[in-house]
C-alpha positions in Angstrom: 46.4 -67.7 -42.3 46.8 -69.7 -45.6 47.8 -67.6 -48.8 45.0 -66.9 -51.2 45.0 -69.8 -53.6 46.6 -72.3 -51.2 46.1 -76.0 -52.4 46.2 -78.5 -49.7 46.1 -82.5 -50.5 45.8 -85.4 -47.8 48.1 -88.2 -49.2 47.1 -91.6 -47.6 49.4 -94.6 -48.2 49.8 -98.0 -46.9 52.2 -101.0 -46.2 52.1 -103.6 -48.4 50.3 -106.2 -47.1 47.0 -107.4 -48.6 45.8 -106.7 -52.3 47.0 -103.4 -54.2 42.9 -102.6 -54.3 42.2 -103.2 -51.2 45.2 -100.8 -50.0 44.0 -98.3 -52.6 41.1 -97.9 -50.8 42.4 -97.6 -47.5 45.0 -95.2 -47.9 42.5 -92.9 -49.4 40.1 -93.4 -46.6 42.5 -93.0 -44.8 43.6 -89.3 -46.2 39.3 -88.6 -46.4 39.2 -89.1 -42.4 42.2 -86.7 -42.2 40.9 -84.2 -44.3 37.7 -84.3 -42.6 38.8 -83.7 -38.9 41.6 -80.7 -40.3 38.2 -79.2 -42.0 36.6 -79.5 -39.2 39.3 -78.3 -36.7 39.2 -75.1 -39.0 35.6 -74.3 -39.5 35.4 -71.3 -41.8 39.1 -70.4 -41.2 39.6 -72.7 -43.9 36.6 -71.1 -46.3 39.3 -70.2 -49.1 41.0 -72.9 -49.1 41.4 -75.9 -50.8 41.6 -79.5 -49.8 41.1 -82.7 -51.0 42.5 -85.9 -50.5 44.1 -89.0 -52.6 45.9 -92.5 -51.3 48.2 -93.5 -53.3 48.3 -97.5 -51.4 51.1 -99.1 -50.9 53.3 -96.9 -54.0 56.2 -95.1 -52.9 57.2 -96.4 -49.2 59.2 -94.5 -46.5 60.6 -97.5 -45.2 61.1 -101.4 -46.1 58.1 -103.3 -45.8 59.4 -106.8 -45.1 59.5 -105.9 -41.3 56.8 -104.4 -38.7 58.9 -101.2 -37.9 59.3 -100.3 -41.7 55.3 -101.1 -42.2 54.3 -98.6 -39.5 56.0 -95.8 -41.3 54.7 -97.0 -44.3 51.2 -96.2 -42.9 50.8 -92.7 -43.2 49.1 -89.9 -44.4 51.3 -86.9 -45.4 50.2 -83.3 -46.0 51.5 -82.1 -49.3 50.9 -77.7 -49.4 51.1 -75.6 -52.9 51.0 -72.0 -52.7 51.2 -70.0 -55.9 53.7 -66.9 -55.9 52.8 -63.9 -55.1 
């Protein structure tokens, strides 16, 4: 079970090929299709918590992007959990 006031946000980012807009948008589609299936996956288990989701493109990569391996990791979406104190 989450703790009461949980905040959970979907990060999508991207490698950096194609324009900075055009990866703006699809790291944050991206993060929307994540959060969707993890809401869906938890029904009303989930009722208290909240979610929402943000891309941040092709800003702060894991890896290098000038080869295919570093791009791959680059493509992500991360899951980024704040709980306040008790």
């Amino acid at each position: 079970n989450e703790a009461p006031g949980s905040e959970v946000l979907v990060v999508g980012f991207t490698d950096s090929v194609g324009s900075f807009d055009s990866n703006m948008n699809l790291s944050k589609d991206r993060a929307r299709q994540v959060m969707e299936e993890i809401l869906r996956a938890g029904g009303e288990d989930l009722a208290d918590l909240s979610i929402d989701a943000e891309g941040f493109g092709e800003l702060s990569p894991a890896a290098c992007n000038v080869d295919n391996p570093g791009r791959r990791i680059n493509r992500r979406v991360e899951i980024w959990i704040r709980t306040t104190a008790a």
